[in-house]
C-alpha positions as CSV (number, residue, x, y, z in Angstrom):
1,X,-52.8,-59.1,-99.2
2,X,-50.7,-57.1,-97.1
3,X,-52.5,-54.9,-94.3
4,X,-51.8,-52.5,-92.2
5,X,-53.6,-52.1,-88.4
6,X,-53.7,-49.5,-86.1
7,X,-55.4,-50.2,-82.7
8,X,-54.4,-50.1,-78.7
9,X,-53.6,-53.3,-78.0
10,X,-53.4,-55.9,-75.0
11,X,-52.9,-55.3,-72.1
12,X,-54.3,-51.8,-73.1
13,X,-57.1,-50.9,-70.6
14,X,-59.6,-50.6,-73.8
15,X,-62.2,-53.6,-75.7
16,X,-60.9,-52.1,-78.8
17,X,-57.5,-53.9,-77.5
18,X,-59.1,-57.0,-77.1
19,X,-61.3,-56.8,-79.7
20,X,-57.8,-57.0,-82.6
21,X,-57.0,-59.7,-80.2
22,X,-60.4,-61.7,-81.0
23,X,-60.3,-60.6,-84.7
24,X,-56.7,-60.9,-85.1
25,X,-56.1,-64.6,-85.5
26,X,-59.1,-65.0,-88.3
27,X,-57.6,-62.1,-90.0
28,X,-54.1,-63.7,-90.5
29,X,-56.0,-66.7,-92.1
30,X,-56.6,-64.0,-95.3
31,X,-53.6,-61.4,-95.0
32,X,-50.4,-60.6,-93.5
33,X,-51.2,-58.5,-90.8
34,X,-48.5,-55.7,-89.4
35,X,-49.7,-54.4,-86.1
36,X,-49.0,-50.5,-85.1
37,X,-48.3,-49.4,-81.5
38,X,-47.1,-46.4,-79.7
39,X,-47.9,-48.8,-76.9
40,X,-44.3,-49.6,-75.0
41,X,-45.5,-53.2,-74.1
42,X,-48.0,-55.6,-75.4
43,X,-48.7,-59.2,-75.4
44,X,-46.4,-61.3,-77.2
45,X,-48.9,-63.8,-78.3
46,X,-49.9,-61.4,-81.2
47,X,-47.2,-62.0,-82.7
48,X,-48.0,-65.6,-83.7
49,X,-50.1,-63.6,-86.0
50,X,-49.0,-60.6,-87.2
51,X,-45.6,-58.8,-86.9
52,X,-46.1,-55.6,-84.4
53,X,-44.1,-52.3,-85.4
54,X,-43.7,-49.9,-82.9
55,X,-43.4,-46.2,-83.4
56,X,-43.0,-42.7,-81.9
57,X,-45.7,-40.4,-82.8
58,X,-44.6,-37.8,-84.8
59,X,-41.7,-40.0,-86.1
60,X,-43.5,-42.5,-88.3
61,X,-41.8,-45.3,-90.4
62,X,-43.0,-43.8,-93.8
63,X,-41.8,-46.9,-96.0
64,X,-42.4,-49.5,-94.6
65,X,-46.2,-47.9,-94.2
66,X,-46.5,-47.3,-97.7
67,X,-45.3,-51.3,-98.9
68,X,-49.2,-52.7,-97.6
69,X,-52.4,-53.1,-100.2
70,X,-54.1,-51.1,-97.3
71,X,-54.2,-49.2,-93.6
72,X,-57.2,-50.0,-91.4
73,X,-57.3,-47.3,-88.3
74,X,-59.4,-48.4,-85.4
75,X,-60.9,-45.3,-83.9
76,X,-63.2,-44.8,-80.6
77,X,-63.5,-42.0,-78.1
78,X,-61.0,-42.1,-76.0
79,X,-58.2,-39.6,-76.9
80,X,-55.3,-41.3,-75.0
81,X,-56.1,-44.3,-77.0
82,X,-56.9,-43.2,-80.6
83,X,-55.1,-39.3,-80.4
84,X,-51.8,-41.0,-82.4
85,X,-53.8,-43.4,-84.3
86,X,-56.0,-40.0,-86.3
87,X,-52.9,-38.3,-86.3
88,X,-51.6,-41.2,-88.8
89,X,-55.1,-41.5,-90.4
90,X,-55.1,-38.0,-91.3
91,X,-52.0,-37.7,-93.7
92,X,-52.5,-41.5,-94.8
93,X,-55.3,-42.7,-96.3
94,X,-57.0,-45.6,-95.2
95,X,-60.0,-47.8,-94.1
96,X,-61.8,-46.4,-90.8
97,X,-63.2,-49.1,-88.4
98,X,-65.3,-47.1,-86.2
99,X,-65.5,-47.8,-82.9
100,X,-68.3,-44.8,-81.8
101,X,-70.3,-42.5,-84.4
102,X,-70.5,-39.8,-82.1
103,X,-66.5,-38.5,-81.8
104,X,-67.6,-35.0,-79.8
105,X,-66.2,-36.2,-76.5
106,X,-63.2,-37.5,-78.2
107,X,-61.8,-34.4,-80.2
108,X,-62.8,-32.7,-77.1
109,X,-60.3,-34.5,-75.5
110,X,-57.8,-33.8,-77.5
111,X,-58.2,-30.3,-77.7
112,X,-58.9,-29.6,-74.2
113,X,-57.2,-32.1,-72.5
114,X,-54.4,-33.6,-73.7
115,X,-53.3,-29.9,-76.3
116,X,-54.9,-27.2,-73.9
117,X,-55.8,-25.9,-76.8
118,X,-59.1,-24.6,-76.5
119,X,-58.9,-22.7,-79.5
120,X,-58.1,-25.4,-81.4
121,X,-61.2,-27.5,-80.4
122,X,-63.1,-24.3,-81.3
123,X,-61.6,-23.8,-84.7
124,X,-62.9,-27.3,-85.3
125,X,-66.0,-27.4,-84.7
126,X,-66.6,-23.6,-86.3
127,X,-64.7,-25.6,-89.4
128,X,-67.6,-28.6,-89.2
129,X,-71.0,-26.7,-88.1
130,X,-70.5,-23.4,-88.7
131,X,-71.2,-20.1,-86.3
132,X,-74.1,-22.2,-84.9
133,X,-71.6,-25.0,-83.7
134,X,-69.5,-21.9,-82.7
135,X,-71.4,-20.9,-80.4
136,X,-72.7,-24.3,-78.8
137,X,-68.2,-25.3,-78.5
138,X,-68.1,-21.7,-76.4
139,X,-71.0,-22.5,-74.3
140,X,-69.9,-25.8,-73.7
141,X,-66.4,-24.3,-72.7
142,X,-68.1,-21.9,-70.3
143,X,-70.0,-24.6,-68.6
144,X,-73.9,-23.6,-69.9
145,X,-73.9,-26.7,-72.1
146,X,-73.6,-30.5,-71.3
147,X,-71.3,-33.3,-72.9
148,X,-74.9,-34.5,-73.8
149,X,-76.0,-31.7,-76.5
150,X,-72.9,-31.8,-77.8
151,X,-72.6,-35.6,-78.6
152,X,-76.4,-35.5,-80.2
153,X,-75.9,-32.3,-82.1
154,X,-72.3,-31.9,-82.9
155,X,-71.1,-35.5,-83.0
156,X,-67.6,-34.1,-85.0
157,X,-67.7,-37.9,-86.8
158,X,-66.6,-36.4,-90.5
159,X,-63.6,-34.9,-88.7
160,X,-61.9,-38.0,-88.2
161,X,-62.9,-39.2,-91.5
162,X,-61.7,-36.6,-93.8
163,X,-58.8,-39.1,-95.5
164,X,-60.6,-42.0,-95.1
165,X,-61.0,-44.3,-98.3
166,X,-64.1,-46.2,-96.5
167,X,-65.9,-47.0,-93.2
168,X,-66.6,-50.1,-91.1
169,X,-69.3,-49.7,-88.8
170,X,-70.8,-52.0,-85.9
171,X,-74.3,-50.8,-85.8
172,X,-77.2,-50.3,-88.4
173,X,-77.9,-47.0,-86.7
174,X,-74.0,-45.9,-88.1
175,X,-74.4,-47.3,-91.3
176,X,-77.6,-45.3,-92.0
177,X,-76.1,-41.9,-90.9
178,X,-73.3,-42.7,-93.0
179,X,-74.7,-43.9,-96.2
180,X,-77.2,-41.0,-96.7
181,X,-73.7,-38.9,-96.3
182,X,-72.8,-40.5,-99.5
183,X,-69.2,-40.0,-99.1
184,X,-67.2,-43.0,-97.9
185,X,-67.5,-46.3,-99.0
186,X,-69.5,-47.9,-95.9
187,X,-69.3,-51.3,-94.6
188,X,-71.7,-52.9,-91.8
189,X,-70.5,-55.9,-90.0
190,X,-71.7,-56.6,-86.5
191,X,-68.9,-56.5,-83.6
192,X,-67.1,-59.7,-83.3
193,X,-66.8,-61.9,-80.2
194,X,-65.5,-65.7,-80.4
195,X,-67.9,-67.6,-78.5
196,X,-65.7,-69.5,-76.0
197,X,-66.4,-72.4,-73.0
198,X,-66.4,-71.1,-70.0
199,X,-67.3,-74.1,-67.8
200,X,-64.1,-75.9,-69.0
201,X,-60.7,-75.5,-67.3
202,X,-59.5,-71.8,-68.9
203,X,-55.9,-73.6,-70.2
204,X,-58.4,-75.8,-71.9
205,X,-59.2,-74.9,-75.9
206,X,-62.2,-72.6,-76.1
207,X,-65.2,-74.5,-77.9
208,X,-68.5,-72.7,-78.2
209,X,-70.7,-73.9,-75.3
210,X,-71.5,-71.3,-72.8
211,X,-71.6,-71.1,-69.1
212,X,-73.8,-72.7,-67.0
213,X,-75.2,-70.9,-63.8
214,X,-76.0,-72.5,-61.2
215,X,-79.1,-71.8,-59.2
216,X,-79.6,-67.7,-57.9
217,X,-78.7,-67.6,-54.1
218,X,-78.8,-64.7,-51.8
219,X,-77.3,-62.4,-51.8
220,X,-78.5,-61.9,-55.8
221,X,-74.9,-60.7,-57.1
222,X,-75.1,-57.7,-59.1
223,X,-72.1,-56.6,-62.1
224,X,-70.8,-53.3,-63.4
225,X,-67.5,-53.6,-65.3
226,X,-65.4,-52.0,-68.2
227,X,-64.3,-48.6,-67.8
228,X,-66.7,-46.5,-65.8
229,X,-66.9,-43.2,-67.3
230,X,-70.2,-40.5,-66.8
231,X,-72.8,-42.2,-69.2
232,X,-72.2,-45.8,-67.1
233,X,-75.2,-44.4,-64.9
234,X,-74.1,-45.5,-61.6
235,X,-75.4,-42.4,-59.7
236,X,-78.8,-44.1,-60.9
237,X,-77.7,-47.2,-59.8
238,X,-76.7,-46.6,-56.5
239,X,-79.5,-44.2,-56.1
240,X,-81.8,-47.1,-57.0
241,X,-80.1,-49.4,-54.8
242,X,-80.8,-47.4,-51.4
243,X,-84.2,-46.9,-52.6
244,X,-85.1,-50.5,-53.4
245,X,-86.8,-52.0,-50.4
246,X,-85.2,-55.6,-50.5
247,X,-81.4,-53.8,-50.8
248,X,-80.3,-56.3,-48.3
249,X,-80.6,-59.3,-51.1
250,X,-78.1,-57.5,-53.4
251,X,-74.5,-57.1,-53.7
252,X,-72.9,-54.5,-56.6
253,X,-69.6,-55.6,-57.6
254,X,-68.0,-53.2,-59.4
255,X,-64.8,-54.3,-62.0
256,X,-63.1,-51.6,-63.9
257,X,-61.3,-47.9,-63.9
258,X,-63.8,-45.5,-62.5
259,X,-63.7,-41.8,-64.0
260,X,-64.1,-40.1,-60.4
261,X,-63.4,-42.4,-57.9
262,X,-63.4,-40.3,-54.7
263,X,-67.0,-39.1,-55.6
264,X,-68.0,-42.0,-56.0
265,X,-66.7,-43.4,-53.0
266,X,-68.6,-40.0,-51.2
267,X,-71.7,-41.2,-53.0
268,X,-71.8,-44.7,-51.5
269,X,-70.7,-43.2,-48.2
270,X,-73.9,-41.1,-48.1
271,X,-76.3,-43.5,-49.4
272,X,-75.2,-46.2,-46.7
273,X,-74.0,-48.6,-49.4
274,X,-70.8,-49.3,-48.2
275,X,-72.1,-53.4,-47.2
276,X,-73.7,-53.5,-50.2
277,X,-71.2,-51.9,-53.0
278,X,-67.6,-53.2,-53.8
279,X,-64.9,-51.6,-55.7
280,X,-62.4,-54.4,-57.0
281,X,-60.8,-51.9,-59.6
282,X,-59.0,-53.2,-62.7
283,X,-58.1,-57.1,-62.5
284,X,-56.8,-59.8,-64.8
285,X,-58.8,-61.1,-67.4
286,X,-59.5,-64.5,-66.3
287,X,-60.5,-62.7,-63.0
288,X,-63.2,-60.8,-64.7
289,X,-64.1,-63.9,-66.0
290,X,-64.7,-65.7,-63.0
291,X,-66.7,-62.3,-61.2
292,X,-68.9,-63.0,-64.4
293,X,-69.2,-66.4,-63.7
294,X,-70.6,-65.8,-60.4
295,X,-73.0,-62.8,-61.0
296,X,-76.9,-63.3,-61.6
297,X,-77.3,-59.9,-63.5
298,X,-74.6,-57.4,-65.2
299,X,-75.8,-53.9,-65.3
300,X,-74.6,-52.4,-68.5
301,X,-76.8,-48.8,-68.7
302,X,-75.4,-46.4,-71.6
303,X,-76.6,-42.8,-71.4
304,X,-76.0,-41.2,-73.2
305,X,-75.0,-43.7,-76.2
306,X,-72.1,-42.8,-78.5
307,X,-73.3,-44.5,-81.0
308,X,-71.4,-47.9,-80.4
309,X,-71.8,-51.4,-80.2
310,X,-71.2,-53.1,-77.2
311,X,-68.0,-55.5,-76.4
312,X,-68.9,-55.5,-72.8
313,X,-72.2,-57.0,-73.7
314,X,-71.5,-59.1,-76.1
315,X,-68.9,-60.4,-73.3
316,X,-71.8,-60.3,-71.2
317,X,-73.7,-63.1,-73.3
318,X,-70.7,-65.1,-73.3
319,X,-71.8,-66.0,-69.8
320,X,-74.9,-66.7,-70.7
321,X,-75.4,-63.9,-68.0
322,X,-78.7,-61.6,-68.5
323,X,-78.5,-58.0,-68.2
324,X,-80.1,-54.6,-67.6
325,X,-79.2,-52.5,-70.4
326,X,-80.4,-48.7,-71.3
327,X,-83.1,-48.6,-74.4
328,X,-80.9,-46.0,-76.7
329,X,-78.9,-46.5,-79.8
330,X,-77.6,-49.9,-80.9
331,X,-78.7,-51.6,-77.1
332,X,-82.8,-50.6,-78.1
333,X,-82.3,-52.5,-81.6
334,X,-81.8,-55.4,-79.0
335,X,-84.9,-58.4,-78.9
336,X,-86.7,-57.8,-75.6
337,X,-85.6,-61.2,-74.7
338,X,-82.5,-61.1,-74.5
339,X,-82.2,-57.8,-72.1
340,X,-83.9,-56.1,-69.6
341,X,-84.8,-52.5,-70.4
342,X,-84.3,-49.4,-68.8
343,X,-86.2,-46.1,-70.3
344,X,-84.3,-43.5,-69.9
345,X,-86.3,-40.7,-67.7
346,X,-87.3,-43.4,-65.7
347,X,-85.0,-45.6,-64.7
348,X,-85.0,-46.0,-61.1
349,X,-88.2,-47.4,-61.4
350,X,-87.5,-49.5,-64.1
351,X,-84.0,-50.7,-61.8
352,X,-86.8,-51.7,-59.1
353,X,-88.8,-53.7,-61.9
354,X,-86.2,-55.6,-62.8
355,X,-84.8,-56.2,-59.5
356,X,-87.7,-57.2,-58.3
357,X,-88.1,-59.8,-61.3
358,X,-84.7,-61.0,-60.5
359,X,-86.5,-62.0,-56.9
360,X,-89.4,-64.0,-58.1
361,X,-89.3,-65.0,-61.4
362,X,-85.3,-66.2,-61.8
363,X,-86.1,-68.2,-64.5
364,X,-87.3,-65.5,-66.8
365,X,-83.1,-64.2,-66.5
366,X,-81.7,-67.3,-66.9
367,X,-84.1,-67.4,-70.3
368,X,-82.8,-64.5,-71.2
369,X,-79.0,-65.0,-70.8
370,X,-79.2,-68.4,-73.0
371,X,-81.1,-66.1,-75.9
372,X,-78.4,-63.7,-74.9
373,X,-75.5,-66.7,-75.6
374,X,-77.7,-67.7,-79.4
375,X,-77.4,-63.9,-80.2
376,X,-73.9,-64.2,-79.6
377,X,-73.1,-67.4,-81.6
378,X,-75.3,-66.6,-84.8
379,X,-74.5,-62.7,-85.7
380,X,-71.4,-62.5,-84.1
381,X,-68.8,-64.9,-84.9
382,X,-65.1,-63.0,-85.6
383,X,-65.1,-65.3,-88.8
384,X,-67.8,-63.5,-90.4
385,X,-66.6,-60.8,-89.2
386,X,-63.3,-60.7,-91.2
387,X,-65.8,-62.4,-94.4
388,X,-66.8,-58.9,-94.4
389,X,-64.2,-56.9,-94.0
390,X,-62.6,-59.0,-96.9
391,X,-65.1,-58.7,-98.9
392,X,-65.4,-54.6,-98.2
393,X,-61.4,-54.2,-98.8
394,X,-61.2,-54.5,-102.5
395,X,-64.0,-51.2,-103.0
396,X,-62.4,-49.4,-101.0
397,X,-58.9,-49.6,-102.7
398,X,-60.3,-48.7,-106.0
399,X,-62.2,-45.8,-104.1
400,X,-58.7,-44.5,-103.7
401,X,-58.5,-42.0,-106.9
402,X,-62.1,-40.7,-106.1
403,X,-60.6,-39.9,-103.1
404,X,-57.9,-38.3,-103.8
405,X,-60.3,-36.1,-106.2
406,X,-62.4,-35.0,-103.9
407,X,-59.6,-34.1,-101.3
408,X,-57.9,-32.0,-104.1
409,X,-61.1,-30.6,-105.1
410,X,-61.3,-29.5,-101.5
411,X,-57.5,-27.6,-101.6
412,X,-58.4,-26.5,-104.8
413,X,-61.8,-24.4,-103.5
414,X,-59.9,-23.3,-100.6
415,X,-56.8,-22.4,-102.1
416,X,-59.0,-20.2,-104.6
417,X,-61.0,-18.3,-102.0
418,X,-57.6,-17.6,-100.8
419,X,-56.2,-16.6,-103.6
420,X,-59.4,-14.3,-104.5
421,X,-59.4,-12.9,-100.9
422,X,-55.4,-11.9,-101.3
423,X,-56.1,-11.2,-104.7
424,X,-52.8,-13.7,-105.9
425,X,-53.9,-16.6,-108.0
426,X,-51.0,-19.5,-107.4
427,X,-50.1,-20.8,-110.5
428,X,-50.5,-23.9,-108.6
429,X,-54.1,-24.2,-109.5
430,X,-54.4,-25.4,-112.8
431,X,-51.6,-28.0,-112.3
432,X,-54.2,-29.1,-109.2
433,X,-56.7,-28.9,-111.4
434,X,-55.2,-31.2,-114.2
435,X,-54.6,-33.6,-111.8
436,X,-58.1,-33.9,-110.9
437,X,-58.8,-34.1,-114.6
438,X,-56.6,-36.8,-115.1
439,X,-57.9,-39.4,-111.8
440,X,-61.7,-38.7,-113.1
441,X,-61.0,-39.4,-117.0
């Protein structure tokens, strides 16, 4: 089989990126893989397993697209990573992995952002929810509506999913929401992660032991990393931070891009944080590795949830490190011991609960990060992982007339109320309609 993948990839500042890099080399054991960028560098090690293409959006390689069995598009929310990627989706039918089920804050984005195109965003969601969802896309234009509603109410997740020929999903949650939808072929496989060694020398080959931590010492070394957008909660944390009696036993490193760095930098300022707080900003990989290494608790809130699963954590367990995690979407489906929980309403409280546990029962964390690490192992391997994607491939591609049904169907409704409205029927029709005919017979 011959397979198509669209994704950021390394050193793109994404998990999606690293994620085809952990998934990559079990894939090529079943397919030859062609990797898609509009990146203008990526590591060359990828290579070993798949051949990358590089193209310009707008100015894509048509036949040599069209000679695979199948195109897999890996989409999340971020616009400057998956805008190009749709853009290809939508005129080429494929397989979806998605990334987040909740896609508000990424057409959004696009719209807004990248297209100041306003009109365009509102268009969209008039198209998907009607004079209600209207209404809601002005309001959240104008400022009287949060990024919050919108992502619960108006999660825009059919609009990037209008050509696809099936769905991979990462969470139960996603494969529920789609299923009942009863449109796309849907496939649930939990997000990969290759269990590696991380006590051995990192030129070393991985095995699947994980890292031992050695005894808690003050200070207790706190972890944020990843990219460090609104829904990270660290306004919370801080805020919980000043107000936690024992502050003085805890530092906060802090790995990653942070969405508004100067108020951020403000916010420690005014809270007196500045000993206890460090920015290190984006570093290597084996960098991260080694801040992980040294931490006694990563602090990995999500609110609000897109919808996803979690590389970070998943990274997280690797280390056999425990963690504080929000109770919302895929994280709540988590067993209670392998994270600590953080209700959302109350969560500075909960913060000072679990930092206070950190301070006299260590044991009950290091418990919890080794539960963590046999999470990891047994539903998580990236050979599994591909197992079912393999296994998924061969519905999808005979899902491929059905498909092309319904999206006729589609033209063919709008096309009439056109024609009815203009009062010009296209001869077009019934050839559009024979066609139909003839993929259903």
């Amino acid at each position: 089989m011959k397979l198509n993948w669209f994704s950021p990839l390394p050193p793109a500042r994404t998990d999606i990126a690293h994620y085809t890099a952990r998934v990559l080399p079990f894939l090529a054991q079943h397919a030859d893989v062609l990797l898609w960028t509009d990146q203008s560098k990526w590591d060359k090690k990828l290579e070993i397993f798949g051949k990358v293409i590089s193209y310009t959006p707008g100015k894509t390689p048509w036949k040599t697209l069209n000679q695979s069995d199948l195109t897999l598009f890996n989409i999340g929310n971020n616009a400057d990573f998956h805008q190009s990627i749709l853009d290809i989706a939508n005129v080429h039918p494929g397989v979806i992995i998605l990334h987040d089920i909740s896609l508000h804050d990424f057409f959004a984005g696009i719209h807004i952002c990248r297209k100041n195109d306003a009109n365009g965003y509102l268009s969209l969601m008039k198209r998907y929810y009607g004079a209600d969802g209207l209404e809601s896309a002005k309001a959240f234009l104008n400022g009287s509506m949060n990024g919050h509603h919108m992502s619960c109410h108006y999660p825009l997740t059919a609009a990037a999913l209008d050509n696809a020929l099936g769905v991979v999903v990462h969470t139960m949650e996603a494969f529920s929401t789609l299923t009942q939808a009863r449109r796309w072929p849907t496939c649930y496989a939990p997000l990969p992660f290759l269990p590696t060694d991380l006590n051995c020398n990192v030129s070393a080959p991985p095995t699947t032991t994980g890292a031992i931590h050695p005894p808690m010492k003050a200070p207790l070394r706190l972890i944020v990393f990843g990219y460090i957008g609104p829904n990270r909660c660290l306004d919370i944390v801080f805020q919980a931070l000043a107000e936690f009696p024992g502050k003085d036993k805890f530092q906060l490193d802090i790995y990653g891009e942070l969405h508004e760095k100067e108020r951020i930098l403000k916010q420690i300022n005014a809270l007196k944080l500045k000993r206890h707080v460090h920015l290190h900003g984006f570093v290597p990989e084996i960098d991260l590795d080694l801040a992980l290494a040294a931490a006694d608790l990563s602090i990995n809130l999500r609110y609000p949830t897109m919808g996803e699963a979690s590389g970070s954590q998943l990274r997280i367990w690797n280390h056999s490190l425990p963690s504080l995690v929000t109770r919302t979407g895929w994280y709540a489906s988590l067993p209670r011991e392998a994270v600590f929980f953080v209700n959302p309403g109350n969560e500075v409280a909960d913060i000072h609960a679990c930092l206070n546990a950190l301070i006299n029962t260590q044991e009950q964390f290091t418990a919890m990060g080794k539960n963590g690490r046999n999470l990891l192992e047994t539903h998580h391997h990236p050979k599994a992982y591909v197992s079912a994607l393999m296994d998924f491939f061969p519905g999808t591609q005979t899902y491929t007339a059905t498909a092309e049904a319904f999206n006729l169907s589609t033209k063919l409704a709008q096309d009439s109320i056109m024609s009815i409205l203009s009062d010009d029927y296209p001869s077009t029709l019934k050839t559009i309609a024979s066609h139909i005919h003839e993929l259903l017979v």
